[in-house]
N, C-alpha and C positions, 0 to 999 in steps of 0.2 A: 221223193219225186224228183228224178232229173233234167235239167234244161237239153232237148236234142234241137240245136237251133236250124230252123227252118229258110231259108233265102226266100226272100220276096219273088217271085217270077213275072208277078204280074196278074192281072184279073183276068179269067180263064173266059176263054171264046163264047162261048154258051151266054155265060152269065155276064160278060157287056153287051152281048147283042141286046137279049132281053131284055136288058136297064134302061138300056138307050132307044130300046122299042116302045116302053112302059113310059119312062118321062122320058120324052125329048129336050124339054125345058130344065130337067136335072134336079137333082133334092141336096140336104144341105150334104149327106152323105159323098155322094157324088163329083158335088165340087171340091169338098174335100183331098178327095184321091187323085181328081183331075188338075187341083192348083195346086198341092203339096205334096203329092206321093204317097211312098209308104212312111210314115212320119217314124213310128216306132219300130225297130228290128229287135228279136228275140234278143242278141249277144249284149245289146243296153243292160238285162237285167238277170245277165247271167250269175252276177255275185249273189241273189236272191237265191239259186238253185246249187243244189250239190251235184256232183260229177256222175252218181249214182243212182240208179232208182228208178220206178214206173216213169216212163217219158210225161212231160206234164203237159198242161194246152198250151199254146203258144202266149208266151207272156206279154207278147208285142201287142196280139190278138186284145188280152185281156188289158192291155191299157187302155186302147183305143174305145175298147166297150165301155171301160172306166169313165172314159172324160165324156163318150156321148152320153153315158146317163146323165149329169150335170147340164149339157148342151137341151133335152131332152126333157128333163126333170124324171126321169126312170126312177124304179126301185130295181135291187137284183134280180129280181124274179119278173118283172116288164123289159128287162133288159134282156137274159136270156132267151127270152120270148122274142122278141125282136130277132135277134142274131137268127132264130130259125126260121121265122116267119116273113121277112121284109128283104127285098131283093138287093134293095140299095145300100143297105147292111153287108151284106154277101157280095157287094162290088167295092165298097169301100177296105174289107177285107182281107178280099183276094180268096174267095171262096168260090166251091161248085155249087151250083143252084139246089143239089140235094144233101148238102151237109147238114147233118144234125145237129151241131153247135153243143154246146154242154151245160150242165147243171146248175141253176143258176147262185148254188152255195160255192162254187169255185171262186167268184167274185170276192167274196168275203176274206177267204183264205189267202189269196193275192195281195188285198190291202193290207193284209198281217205282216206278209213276208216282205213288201215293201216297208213297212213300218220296222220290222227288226232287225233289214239290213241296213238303213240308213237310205231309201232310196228313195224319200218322201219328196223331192223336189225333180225327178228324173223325168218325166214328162213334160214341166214345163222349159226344163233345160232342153230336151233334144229339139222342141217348137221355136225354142228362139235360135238355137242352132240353124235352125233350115232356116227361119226369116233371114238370118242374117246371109245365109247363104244365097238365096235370092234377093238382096242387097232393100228390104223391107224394114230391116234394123240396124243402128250403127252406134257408136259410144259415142258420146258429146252432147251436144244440144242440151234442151230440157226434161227434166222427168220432176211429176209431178206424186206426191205422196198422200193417204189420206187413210182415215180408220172407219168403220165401221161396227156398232156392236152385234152380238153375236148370240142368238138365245142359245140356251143349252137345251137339251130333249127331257128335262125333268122339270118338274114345276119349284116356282119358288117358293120358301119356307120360311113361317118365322123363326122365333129358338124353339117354342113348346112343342109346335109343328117338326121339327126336325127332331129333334129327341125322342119323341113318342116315335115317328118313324125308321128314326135307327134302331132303336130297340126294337121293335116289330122286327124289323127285313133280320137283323140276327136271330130273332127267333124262326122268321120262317127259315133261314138257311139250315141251322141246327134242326128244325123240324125233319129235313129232308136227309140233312147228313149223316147225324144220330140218333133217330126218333125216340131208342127205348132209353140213351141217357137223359136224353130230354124231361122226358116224360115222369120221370121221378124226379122232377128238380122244381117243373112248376105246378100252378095250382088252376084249377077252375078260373079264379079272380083273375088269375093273368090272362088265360083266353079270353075270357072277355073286354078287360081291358085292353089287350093288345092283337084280339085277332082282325079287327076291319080296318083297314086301309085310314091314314090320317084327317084323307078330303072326305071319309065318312063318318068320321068324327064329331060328335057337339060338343064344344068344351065347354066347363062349366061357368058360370057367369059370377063375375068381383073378381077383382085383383087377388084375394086372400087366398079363395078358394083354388085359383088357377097357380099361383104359387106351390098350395100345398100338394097340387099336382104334380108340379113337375117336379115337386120334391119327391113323390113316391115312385114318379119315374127313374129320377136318379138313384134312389135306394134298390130299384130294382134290378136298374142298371149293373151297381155297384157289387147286387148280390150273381147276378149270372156270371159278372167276369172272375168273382172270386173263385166259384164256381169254377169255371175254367182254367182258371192257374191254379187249382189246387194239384197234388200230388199224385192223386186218385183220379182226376179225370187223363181223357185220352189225351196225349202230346197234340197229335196231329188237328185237334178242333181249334187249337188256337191260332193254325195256320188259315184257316176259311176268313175269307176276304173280309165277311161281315162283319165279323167277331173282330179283327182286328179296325175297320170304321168304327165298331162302338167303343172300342179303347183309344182309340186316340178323340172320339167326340166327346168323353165325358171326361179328359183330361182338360179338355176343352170348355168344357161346358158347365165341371161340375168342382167343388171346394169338398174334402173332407176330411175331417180333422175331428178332435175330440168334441167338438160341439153336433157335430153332425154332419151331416149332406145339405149341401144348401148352393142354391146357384153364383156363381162369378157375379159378380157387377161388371160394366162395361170396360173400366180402366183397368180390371183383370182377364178380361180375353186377350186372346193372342192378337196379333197383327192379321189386318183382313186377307195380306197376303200369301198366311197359313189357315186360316178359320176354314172348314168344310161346312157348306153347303146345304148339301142332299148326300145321304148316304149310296145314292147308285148311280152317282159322276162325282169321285173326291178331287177331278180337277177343276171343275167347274167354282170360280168364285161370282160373289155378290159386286158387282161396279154402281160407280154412280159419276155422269157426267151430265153436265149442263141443266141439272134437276132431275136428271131422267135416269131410273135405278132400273138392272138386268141382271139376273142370275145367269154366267156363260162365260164367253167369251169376248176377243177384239179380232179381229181383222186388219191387217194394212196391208192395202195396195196400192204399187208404184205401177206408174207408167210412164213411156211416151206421151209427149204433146208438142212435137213438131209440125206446122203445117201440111210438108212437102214429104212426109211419110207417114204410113197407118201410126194410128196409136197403139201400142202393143204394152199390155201387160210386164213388166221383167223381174216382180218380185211383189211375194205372197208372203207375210207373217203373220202366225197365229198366238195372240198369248193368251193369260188369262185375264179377264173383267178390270184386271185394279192394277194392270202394266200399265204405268202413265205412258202416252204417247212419248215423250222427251228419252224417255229411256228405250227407242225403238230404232233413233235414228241415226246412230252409229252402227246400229247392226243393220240397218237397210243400205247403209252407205255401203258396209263391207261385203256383203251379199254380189251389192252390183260389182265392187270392185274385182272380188272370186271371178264373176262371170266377165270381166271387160266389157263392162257397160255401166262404166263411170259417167254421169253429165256433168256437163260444164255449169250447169245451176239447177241445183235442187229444191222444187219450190210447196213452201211446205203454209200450213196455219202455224198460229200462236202456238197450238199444243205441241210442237217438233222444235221449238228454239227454246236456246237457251245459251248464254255469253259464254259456257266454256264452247257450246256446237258450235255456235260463227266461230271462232277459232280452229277447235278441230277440222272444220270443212275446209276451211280457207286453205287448212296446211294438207288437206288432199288435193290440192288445186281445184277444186270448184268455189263456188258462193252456194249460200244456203243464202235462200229467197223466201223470206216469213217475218209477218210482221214478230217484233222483240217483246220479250216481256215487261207490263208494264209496272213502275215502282208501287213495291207493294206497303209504302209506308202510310201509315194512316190519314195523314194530310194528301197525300195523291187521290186515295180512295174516295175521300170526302171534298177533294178538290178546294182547298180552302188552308190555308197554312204556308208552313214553306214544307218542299221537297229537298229531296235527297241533289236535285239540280240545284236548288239556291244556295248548295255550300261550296264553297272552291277549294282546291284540295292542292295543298303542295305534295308531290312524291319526292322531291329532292330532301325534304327537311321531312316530313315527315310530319308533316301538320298539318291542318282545316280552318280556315276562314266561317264563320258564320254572318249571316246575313246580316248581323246588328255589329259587325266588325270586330268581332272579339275571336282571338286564336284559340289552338285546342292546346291542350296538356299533358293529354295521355290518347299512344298510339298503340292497338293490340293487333294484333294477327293471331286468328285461331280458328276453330272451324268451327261451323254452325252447330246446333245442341241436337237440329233434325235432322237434315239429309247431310251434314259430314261437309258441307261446300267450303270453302275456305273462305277468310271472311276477313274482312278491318274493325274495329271498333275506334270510335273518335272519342271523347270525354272533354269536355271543357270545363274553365274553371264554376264553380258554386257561386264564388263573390262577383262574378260578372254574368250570370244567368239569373239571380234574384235580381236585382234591381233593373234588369230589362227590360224596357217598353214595350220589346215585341216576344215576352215571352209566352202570349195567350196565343201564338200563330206557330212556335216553336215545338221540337218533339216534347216527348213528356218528360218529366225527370227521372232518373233510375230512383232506387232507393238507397240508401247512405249519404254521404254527403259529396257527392260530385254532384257537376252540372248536366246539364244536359249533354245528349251524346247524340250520334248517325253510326249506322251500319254502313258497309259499302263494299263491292269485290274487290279483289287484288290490281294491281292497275291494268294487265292486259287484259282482262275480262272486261274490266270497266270502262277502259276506251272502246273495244267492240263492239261493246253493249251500246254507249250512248251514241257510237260511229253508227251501227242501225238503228236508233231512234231518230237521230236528226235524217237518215236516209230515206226512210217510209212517209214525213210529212212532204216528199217532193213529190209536182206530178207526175215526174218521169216513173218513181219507185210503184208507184199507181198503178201505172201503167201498163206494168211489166207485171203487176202483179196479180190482174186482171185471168191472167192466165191458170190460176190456182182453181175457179170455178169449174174449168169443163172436167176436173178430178168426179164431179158430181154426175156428169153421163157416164163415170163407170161403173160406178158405186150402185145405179139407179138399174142399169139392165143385168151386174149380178147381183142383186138381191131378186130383179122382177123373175128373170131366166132360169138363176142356175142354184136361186134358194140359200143364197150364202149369209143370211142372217138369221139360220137357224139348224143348226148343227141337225146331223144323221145319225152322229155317233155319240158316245156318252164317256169320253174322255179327250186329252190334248193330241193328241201325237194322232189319232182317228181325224179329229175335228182341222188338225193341219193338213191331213192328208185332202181330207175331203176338197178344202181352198186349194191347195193345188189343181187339186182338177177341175175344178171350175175356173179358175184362172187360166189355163190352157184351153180348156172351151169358150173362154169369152173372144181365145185368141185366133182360133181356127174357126170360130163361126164365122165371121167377116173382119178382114182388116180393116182400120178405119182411122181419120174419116178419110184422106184423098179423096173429095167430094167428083173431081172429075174419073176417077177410076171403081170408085168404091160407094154402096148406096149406105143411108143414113146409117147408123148403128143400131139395127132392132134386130127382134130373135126372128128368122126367118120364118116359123109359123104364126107370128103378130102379124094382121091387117093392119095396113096405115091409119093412124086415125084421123075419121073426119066427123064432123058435127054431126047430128040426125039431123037438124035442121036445117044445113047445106043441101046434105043428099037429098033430103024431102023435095024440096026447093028445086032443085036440080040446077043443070050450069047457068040457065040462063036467072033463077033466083039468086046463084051466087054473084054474078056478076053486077045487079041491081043493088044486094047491099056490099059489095065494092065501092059501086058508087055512091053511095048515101056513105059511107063512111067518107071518105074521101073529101064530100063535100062539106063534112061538119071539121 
């Protein structure tokens, strides 16, 4: 299929009359085309297309369909309907009133081809191209960052729940793919234990029993794949998707050795950053933040939050479930940097800092605006002791003061045992931490015979570090910081609008594409706020809302309890 790029002309005489005889007041369509143009031209996505081949529908066309469905909450199939059916569709366009539009599996095919040439961000790039062109967006200022979690389109699993259902879906695949090698391999016993779906399942009741369950699961497991890597079966079945999720789940899942099949315990599973899920999304991971556990995905989006310009969207990143935030915010920095729209302060939560980021940021020329993380030493935690503040630290000599006045002994530098961060260790003497008064408020001892010790970063992290903690208890840092909340009216109308907290698709590179386009619809449906140019931030077909008991009331009710409030 080849790209034959088509030039915008403009919306054809017919079909503005009509629009503009139909709504005079105009629809979101409408203003669209009438405040932004033709946003997308064919030649943007021309590297998607080869030089060769059946002319294809205009890709421009099919973006712009792309981002109203998100605007819209569409499915493919409401959306191609649309394009035939709705006049203001056909004016946003630049279509004849008797175009037939097309198929609405062409949609699907599109997202493909954006996804395997790299063009997942290409829509939201040419929307901030034109704001900035109509002087809507500019680099500097402030831009405010924040995540949201992401459900995946499969349910969540426990381990027994997951295992019993990856073995099923590879059986149903093999069902389908090779039915008569199938069919001499398993037995009656196995359709029934494995032909109905997991959520129709009753598992059996005790610990013992559901054990020796999923032990016969795994033995099953283990007997199909051998099955399949034997000599004698076909090559090509070990290539089918399912078959290869049951071998890497039960690499995962399962222990065998001469004792038998038996399950991993917890400290022998993988890292949750490799563990699968669901067998029919293996990108989907298990998260868990602030007590609150999701099978899926994360969301981060930046924006604008200058007064004296709309807030505009400028960057959408999708990871999986168990991406800490911390590790999001150098790539969102670089992101805007790619597109020159760098801010002068980047203002983030707790979850976005960290004493190497204040540094990093600093050396991009901006400030990273978030409160610092707090000492995670035991006495901070319990508020009661001394901190990592009560010890003074010589860098010239290479020593520690502790709070009962006694020097250190031993200075180490090495890196942490977890995440690799580079680290101090202090040590003080033994003979002057046993007989100290204040050693019941003191860290604890290691084991051997040294004294007590403190952790601590390297010195430029550690002055950054404690340079934004004494910054955040002033009212000015308050202040300023205030500004992090209205992160929360974007978050709040794309989840209500455009559905972004529950994927469409059933992997990453789909689920980022998707944020993309809602991210560019959140941007073309109203800029926002410029309260004197621009109306509140809502999805154009939300009524304002008002009380029933107001409206009941009517004005001259509402005006009464005005005053009764007023007067109390």
């Amino acid at each position: 299929m080849s790209l034959e790029s088509r030039a915008d002309v403009g919306v054809p005489e017919l079909t503005a009359r009509v629009v503009r005889a139909a709504f005079p007041k105009g629809t979101l369509a409408v203003r669209i085309r009438e405040g932004l143009g033709p946003l997308f031209e064919d030649e943007a996505f021309a590297g998607a297309f080869p030089a060769r081949g059946r002319p294809a529908i205009s890709p421009g066309a099919l973006a712009m369909v792309s981002v109203l469905q998100y605007a819209e909450g569409l499915t493919d199939r409401q959306a191609a309907d649309q394009v035939r059916a709705r006049m203001d569709w056909k004016f946003l366009l630049g279509l004849e009133l008797d175009d037939p539009g097309f198929d609405h599996s062409v949609l699907s095919t599109f997202r493909a081809r954006l996804i395997g040439h790299g063009l997942e961000q290409k829509t939201l790039e040419l929307v901030l191209e034109r704001l900035w062109e109509l002087g809507l967006l500019k680099a500097g200022g402030r831009q405010r960052t924040d995540a949201t979690q992401v459900l995946a389109a499969v349910r969540t699993l426990n381990r027994m729940e997951f295992v019993g259902e990856t073995l099923r879906a590879a059986l149903e695949a093999l069902a389908v793919a090779a039915p008569a090698w199938l069919s001499g391999l398993v037995t009656a016993e196995w359709a029934e234990r494995y032909g109905p779906r997991v959520d129709d399942y009753r598992f059996p009741k005790g610990e013992e029993v559901r054990e020796e369950w999923a032990q016969q699961v795994g033995q099953d497991g283990f007997f199909l794949l051998q099955a399949l890597y034997d000599a004698q079966a076909p090559g090509w079945l070990r290539e089918v998707e399912a078959v290869q999720v049951l071998r890497r789940s039960w690499i995962q899942q399962y222990q065998r050795d001469e004792k038998g099949v038996r399950w991993r315990e917890g400290k022998d599973l993988p890292p949750v950053h490799h563990r699968l899920c669901s067998p029919y999304d293996t990108d989907a991971r298990y998260g868990i933040k602030h007590g609150s556990g999701w099978t899926g995905y994360k969301a981060h989006l930046t924006e604008t939050c200058e007064p004296d310009v709309p807030h505009t969207i400028t960057q959408v990143a999708t990871t999986d479930a168990v991406v800490a935030d911390t590790e999001m915010t150098e790539p969102v920095q670089q992101a805007l940097a790619e597109r020159e729209l760098l801010p002068d302060v980047h203002v983030v939560d707790a979850g976005y800092t960290t004493a190497a980021l204040f540094m990093s940021t600093r050396v991009r020329g901006m400030e990273l605006l978030g409160p610092a993380p707090h000492d995670s030493s035991l006495q901070s935690r319990q508020n009661q002791g001394f901190s990592r503040a009560d010890f003074s630290i010589d860098w010239d000599t290479q020593t520690a003061n502790c709070p009962g006045g006694h020097r250190s002994f031993e200075w180490w530098e090495q890196k942490h045992h977890r995440n690799g961060t580079p680290v101090i260790k202090v040590f003080f003497p033994a003979e002057h931490c046993r007989p100290c008064p204040k050693q019941t408020q003191c860290t604890k001892p290691p084991a051997g015979r040294r004294g007590r010790g403190i952790t601590f970063l390297p010195r430029e992290r550690y002055e950054a570090l404690e340079e934004a903690r004494r910054a955040q208890d002033t009212d000015e840092w308050k202040e300023r910081y205030k500004i992090r909340a209205g992160v929360e009216g974007t978050i709040s109308p794309a989840v209500r609008v455009t559905g972004i907290r529950r994927t469409r698709s059933r992997n990453l590179p789909a689920t980022r594409l998707g944020h993309v386009f809602a991210a560019t619809a959140l941007n073309i449906i109203a800029p926002r706020p410029m309260a004197d140019r621009y109306p509140a931030r809502r999805h154009p077909h939300l009524p304002p809302r008002s009380p029933h008991t107001r409206r009941l009331m009517g004005p001259a009710g509402s005006e009464r309890l005005g005053a009764v409030a007023a007067s109390r």
